[in-house]
DRENVEX-953966 format. One line per 10 residues: number of its first residue (from 1); their letters; for each residue x, y, z of N, C-alpha, C, CB. Coordinates in steps of 0.1 Angstrom, whole numbers. Atoms other than C-alpha are relative to their C-alpha. Glycine has a CB too. Layout:
<atoms>
NUM) A) X/Y/Z/X/Y/Z/X/Y/Z/X/Y/Z | ...
</atoms>
This chain:
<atoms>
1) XXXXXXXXXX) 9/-12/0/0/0/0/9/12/0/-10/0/12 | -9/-16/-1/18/36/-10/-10/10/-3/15/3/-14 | 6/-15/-3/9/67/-2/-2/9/-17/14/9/11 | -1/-5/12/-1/83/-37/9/18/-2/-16/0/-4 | -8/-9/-5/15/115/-25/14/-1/12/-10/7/4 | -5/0/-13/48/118/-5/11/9/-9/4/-16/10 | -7/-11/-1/69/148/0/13/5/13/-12/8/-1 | -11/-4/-8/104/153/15/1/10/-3/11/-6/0 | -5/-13/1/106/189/26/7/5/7/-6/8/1 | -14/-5/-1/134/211/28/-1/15/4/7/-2/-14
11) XXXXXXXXXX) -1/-19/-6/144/247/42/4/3/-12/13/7/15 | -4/-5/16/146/267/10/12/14/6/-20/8/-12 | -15/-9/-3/173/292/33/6/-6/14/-3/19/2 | -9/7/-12/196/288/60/-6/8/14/20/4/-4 | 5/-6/-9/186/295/94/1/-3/17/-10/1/-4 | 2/6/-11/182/285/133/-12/-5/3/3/8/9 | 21/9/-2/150/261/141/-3/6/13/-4/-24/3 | 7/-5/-14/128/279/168/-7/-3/6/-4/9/2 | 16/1/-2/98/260/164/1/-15/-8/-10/13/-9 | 2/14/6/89/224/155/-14/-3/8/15/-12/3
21) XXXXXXXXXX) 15/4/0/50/221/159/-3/-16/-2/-7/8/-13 | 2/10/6/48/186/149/5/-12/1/2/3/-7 | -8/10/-5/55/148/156/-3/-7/-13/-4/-7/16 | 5/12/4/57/119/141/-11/-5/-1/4/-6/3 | 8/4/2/25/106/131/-12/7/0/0/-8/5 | 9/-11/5/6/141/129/-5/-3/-10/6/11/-2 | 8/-5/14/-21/147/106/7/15/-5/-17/2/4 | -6/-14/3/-9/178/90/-13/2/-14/22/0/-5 | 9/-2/8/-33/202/67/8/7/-10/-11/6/5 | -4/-8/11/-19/221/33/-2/14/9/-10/-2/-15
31) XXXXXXXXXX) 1/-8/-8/-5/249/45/7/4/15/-10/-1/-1 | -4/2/-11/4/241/80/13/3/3/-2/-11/2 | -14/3/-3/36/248/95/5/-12/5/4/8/9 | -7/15/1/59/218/98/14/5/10/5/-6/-21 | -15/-5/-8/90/244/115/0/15/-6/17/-11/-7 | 0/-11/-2/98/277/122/16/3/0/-8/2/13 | -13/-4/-4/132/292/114/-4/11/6/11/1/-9 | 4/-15/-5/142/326/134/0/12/-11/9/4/11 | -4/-14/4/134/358/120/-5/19/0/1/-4/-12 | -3/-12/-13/139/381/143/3/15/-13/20/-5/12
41) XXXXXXXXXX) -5/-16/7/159/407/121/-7/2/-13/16/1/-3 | 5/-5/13/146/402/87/-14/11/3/-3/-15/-9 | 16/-5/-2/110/413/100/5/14/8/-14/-12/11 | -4/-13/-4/127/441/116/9/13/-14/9/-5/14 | 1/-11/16/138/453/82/-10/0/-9/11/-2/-12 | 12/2/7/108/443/67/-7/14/9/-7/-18/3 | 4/-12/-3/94/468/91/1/16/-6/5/0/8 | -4/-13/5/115/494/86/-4/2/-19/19/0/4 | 2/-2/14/108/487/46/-14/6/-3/2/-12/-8 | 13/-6/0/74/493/48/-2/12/8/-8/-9/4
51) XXXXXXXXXX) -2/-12/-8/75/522/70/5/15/-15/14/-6/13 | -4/-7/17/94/536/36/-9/3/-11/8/-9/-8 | 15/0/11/67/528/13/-6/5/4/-9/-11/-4 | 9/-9/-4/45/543/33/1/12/-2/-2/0/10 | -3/-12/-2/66/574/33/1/5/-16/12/0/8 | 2/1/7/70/570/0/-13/0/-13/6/-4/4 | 13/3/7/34/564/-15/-2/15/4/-10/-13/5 | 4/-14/-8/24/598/9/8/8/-7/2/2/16 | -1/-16/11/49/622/-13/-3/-4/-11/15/8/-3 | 6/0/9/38/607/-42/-15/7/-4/1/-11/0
61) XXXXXXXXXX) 17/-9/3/1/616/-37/-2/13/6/-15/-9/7 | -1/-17/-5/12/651/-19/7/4/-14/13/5/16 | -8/-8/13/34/656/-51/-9/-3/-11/18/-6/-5 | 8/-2/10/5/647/-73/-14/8/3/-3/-12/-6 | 10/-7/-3/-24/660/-54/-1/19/6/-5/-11/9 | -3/-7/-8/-8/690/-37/10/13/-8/4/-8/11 | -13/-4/3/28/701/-44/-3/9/-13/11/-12/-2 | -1/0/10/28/700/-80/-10/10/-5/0/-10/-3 | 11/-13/6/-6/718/-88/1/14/8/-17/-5/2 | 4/-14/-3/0/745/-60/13/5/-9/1/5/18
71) XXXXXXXXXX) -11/-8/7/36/753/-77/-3/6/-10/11/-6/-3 | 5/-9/14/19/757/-109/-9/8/1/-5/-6/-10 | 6/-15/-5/-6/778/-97/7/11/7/-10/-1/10 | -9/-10/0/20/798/-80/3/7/-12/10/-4/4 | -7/-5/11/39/800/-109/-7/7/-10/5/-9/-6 | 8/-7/7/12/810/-131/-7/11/4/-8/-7/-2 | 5/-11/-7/0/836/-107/10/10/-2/-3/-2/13 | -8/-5/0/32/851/-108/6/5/-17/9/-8/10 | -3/-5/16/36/853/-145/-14/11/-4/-1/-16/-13 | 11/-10/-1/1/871/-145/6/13/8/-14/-7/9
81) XXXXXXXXXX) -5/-10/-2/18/894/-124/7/6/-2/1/1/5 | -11/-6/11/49/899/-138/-1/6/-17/8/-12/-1 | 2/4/15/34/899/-171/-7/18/1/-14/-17/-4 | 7/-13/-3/9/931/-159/5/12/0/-5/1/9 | -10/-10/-4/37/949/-142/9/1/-8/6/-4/12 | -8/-3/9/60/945/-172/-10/10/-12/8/-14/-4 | 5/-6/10/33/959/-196/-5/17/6/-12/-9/-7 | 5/-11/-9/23/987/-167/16/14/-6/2/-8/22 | -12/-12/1/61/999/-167/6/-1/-17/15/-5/12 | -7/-1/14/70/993/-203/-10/13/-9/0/-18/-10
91) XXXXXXXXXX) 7/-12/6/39/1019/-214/6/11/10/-19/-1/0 | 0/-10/-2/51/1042/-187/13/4/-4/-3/2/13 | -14/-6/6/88/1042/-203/-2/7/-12/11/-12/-3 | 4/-4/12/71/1047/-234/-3/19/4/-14/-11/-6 | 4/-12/1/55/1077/-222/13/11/7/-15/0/7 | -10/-8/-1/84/1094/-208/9/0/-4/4/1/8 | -8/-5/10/104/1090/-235/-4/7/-8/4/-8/-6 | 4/-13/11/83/1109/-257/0/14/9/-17/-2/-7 | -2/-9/-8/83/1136/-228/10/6/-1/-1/-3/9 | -17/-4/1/121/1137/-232/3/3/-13/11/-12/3
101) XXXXXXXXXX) -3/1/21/123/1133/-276/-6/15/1/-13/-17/-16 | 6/-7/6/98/1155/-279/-4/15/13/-13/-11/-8 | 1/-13/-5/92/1185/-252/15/2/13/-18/1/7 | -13/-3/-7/122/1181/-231/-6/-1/13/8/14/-3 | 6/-1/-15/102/1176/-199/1/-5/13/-10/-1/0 | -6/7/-8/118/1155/-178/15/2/-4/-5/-13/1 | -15/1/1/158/1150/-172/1/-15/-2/8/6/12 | -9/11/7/179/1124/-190/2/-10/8/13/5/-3 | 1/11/-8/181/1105/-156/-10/-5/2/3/0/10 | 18/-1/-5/146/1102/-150/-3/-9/-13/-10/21/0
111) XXXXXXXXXX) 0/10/11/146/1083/-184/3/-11/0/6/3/-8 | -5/16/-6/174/1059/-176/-4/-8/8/11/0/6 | 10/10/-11/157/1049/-143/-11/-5/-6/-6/8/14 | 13/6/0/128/1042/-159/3/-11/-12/-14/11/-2 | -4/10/14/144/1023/-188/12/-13/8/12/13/-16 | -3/16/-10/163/999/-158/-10/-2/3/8/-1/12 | 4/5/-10/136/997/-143/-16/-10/-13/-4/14/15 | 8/10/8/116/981/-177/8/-10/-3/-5/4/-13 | -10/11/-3/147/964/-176/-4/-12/7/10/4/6 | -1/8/-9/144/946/-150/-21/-9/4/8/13/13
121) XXXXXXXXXX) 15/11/2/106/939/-156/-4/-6/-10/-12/6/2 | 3/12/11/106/922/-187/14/-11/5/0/8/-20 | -7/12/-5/137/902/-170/-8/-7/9/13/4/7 | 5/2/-6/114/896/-144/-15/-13/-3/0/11/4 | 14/8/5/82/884/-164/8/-12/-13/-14/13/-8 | -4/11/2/109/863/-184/0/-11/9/9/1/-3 | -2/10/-13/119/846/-157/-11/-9/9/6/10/10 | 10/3/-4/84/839/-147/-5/-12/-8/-7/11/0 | 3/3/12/76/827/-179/6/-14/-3/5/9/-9 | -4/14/-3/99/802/-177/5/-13/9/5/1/-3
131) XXXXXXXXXX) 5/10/-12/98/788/-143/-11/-6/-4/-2/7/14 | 13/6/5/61/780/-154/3/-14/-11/-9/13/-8 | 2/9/12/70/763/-187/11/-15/7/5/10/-18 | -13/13/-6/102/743/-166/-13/-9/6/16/8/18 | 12/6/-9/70/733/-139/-8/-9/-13/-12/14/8 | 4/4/11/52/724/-167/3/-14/-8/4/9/-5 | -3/12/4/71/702/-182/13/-10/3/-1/3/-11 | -8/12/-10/90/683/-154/-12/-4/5/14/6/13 | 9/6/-10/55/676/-139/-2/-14/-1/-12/5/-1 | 5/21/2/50/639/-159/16/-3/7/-2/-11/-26
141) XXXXXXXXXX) -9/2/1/89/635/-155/5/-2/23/4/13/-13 | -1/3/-9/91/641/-116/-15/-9/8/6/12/5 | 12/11/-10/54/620/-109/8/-9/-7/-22/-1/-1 | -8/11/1/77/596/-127/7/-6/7/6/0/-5 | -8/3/-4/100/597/-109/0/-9/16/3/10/-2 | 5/0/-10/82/598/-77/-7/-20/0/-11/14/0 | 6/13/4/64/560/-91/7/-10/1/-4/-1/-11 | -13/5/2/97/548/-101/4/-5/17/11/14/-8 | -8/7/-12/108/548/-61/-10/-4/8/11/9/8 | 7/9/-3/76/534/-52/-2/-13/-1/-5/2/-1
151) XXXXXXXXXX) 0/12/1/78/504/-69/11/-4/2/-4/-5/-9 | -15/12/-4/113/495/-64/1/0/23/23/14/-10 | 1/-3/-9/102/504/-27/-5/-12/2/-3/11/2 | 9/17/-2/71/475/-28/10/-10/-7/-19/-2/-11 | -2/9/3/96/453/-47/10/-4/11/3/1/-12 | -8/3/-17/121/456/-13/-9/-6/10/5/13/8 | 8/5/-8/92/449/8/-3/-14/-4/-11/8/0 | 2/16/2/80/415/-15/10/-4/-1/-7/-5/-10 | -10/7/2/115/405/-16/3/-2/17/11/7/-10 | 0/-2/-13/114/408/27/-10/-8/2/-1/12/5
161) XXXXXXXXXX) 15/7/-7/81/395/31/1/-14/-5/-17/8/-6 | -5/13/2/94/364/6/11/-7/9/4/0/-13 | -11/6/-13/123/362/33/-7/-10/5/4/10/13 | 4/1/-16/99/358/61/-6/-19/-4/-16/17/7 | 8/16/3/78/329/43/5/-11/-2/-7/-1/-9 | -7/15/3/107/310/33/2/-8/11/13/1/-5 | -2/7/-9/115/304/67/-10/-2/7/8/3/5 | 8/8/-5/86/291/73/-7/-12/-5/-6/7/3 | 5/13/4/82/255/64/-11/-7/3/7/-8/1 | 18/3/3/47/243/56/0/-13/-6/-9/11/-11
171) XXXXXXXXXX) 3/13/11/30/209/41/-6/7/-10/-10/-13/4 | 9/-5/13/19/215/6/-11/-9/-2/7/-1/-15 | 13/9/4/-11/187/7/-3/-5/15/2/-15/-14 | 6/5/-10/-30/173/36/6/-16/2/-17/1/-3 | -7/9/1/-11/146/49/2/-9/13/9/5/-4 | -8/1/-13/7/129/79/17/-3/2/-6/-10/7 | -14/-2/-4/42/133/94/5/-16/-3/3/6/19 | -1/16/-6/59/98/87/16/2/3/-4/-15/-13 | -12/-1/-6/94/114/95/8/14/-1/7/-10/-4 | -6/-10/-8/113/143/115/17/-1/2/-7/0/14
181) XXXXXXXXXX) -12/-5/0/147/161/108/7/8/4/3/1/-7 | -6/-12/-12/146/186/130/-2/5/14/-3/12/-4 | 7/6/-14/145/196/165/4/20/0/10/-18/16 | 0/-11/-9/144/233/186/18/2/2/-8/-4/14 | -13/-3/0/176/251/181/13/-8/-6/2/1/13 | -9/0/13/191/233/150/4/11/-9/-6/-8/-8 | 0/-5/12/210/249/126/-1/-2/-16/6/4/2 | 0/9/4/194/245/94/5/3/-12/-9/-5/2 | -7/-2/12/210/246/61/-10/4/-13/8/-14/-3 | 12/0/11/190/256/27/5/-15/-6/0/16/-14
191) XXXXXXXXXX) 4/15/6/179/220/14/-1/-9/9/10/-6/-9 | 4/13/-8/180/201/47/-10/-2/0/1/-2/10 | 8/11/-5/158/177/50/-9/4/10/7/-12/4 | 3/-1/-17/136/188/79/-14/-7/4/-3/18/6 | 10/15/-2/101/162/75/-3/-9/-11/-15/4/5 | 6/7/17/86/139/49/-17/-1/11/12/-23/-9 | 13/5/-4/51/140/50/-7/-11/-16/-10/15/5 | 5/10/5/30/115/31/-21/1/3/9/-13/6 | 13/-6/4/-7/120/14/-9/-23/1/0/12/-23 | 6/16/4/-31/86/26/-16/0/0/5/-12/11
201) XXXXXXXXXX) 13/0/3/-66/100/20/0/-10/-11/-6/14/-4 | 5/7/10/-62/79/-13/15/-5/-3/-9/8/-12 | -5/8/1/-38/55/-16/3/-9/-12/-3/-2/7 | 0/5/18/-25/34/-47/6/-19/10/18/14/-17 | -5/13/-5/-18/-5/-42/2/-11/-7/-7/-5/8 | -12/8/12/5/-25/-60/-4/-20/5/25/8/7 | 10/13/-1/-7/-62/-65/9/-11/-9/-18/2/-8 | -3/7/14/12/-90/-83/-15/-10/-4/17/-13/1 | 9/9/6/-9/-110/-105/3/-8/-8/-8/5/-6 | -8/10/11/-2/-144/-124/-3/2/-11/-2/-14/2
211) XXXXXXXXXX) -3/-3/12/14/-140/-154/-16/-4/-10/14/-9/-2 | 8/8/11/-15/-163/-169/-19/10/-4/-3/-20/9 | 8/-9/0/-42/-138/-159/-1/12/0/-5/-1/7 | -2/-16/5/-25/-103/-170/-10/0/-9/15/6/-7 | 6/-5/10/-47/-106/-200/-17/3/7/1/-11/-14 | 10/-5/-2/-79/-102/-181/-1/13/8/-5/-9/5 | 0/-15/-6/-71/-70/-165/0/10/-7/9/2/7 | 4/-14/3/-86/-37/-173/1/13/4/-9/-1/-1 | 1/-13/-9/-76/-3/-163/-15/9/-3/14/10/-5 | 15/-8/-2/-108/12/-150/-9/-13/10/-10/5/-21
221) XXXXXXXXXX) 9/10/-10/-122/-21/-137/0/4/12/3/-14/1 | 2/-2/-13/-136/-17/-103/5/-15/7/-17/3/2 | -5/12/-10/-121/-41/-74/4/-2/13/9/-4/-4 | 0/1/-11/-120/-52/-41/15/-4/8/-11/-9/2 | -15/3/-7/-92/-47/-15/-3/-6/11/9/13/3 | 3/1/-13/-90/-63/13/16/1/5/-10/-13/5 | -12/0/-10/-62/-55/42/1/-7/12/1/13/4 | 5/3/-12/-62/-80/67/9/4/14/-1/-14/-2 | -1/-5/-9/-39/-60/87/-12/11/10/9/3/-4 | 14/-6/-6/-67/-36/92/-12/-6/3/-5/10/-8
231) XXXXXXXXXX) 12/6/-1/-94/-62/88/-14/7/-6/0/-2/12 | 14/-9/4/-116/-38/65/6/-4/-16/-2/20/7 | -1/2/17/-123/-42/25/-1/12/-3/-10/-10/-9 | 1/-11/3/-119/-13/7/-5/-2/-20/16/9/6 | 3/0/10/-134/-5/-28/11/10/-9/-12/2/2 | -7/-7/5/-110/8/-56/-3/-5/-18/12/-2/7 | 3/3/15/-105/6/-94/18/-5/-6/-7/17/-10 | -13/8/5/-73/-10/-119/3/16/1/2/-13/-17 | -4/-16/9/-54/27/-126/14/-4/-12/8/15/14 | -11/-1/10/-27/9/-145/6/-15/1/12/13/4
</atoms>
């Protein structure tokens, strides 16, 4: 009679055993722990990783919901003003130059000042002008950027959080323990050995049969087992 399922499992990293749930001749369910390596520190950078992301995700949606649109409204406010104030003082240079060309009515300084000082306001509403259009068009370029160190942020976290799970050895099918490789405060290697479990909800059972009566056998035929260690008949079919 064999188990149609059996599974020797192994520590997929290296570690210290903290924990061994489990004996010999346990039922065990898919899923189940089977052994506990420690990990103490990883989950304590696992912490700290997520802690990051978090911090991380939060300037993302301040730098898309917040940041970003007040700067450009700044900026755009400020080109409206600059923009006003340069056409304010560039008509009043205008008019006091013709004052000066044409009736002599001001002095020669009184010109210059006002011809720095359109200077300095169409430098001004440049300058405006193009802070906006810079904002503008770094906005896709820094929420890029901002995305960019979110996911490599969640990919630190699932590469931490796959730590944590490795060292935690589980059955993969509903089963029972038929043998133990580890004990409380082993150290264990990636690939040891640390139980074999074995699947006997359904069972497979190997039969000779004389040579003279292989030809009457049919895979699919239905057929009666009996075990007289157990003392019970069980119903089954040929599978092969």
């Amino acid at each position: 009679v064999m188990p149609k399922q059996r599974a020797v499992i192994g520590s997929a990293v290296d570690g210290r055993v903290v924990e061994v749930p489990v004996d010999i001749g346990d039922r065990v369910a898919a899923g189940q722990k089977m052994a506990q390596l420690l990990t103490e520190t990883i989950r304590l950078e696992l912490e700290a990783a997520e802690h990051e992301l978090a911090l991380r995700r939060q300037e993302l949606r301040l730098l898309q919901e917040f940041t970003l649109p007040d700067e450009i409204t700044e900026a755009e406010a400020k080109v409206a003003t600059s923009g006003a104030l340069e056409e304010y003082i560039t008509g009043r240079f205008g008019l006091l130059k013709s004052l000066y060309e044409d009736k002599a009515a001001i002095m020669r300084q009184e010109l210059s000042e006002a011809e720095s000082t359109k200077a300095g306001a169409v430098a001004n509403a440049l300058a405006a002008r193009r802070r906006l259009e810079l904002l503008q068009s770094n906005q896709e370029t820094r929420i890029a950027q901002a995305e960019a160190q979110v996911r490599m942020q969640e990919a630190t976290v699932e590469r931490l959080r796959d730590m944590v799970a490795k060292h935690t050895i589980i059955s993969r099918f509903n089963g029972y323990v038929v043998a133990k490789h580890s004990e409380i405060g082993q150290w264990a290697n990636r690939g040891d050995v640390m139980a074999e479990v074995v699947a006997l909800d359904e069972v497979e059972v190997e039969a000779g049969v004389l040579e003279d009566h292989a030809e009457a056998l049919r895979v699919g035929t239905p057929i009666d087992v009996t075990v007289p260690a157990v003392g019970k008949k069980f119903q089954g079919y040929i599978s092969r």
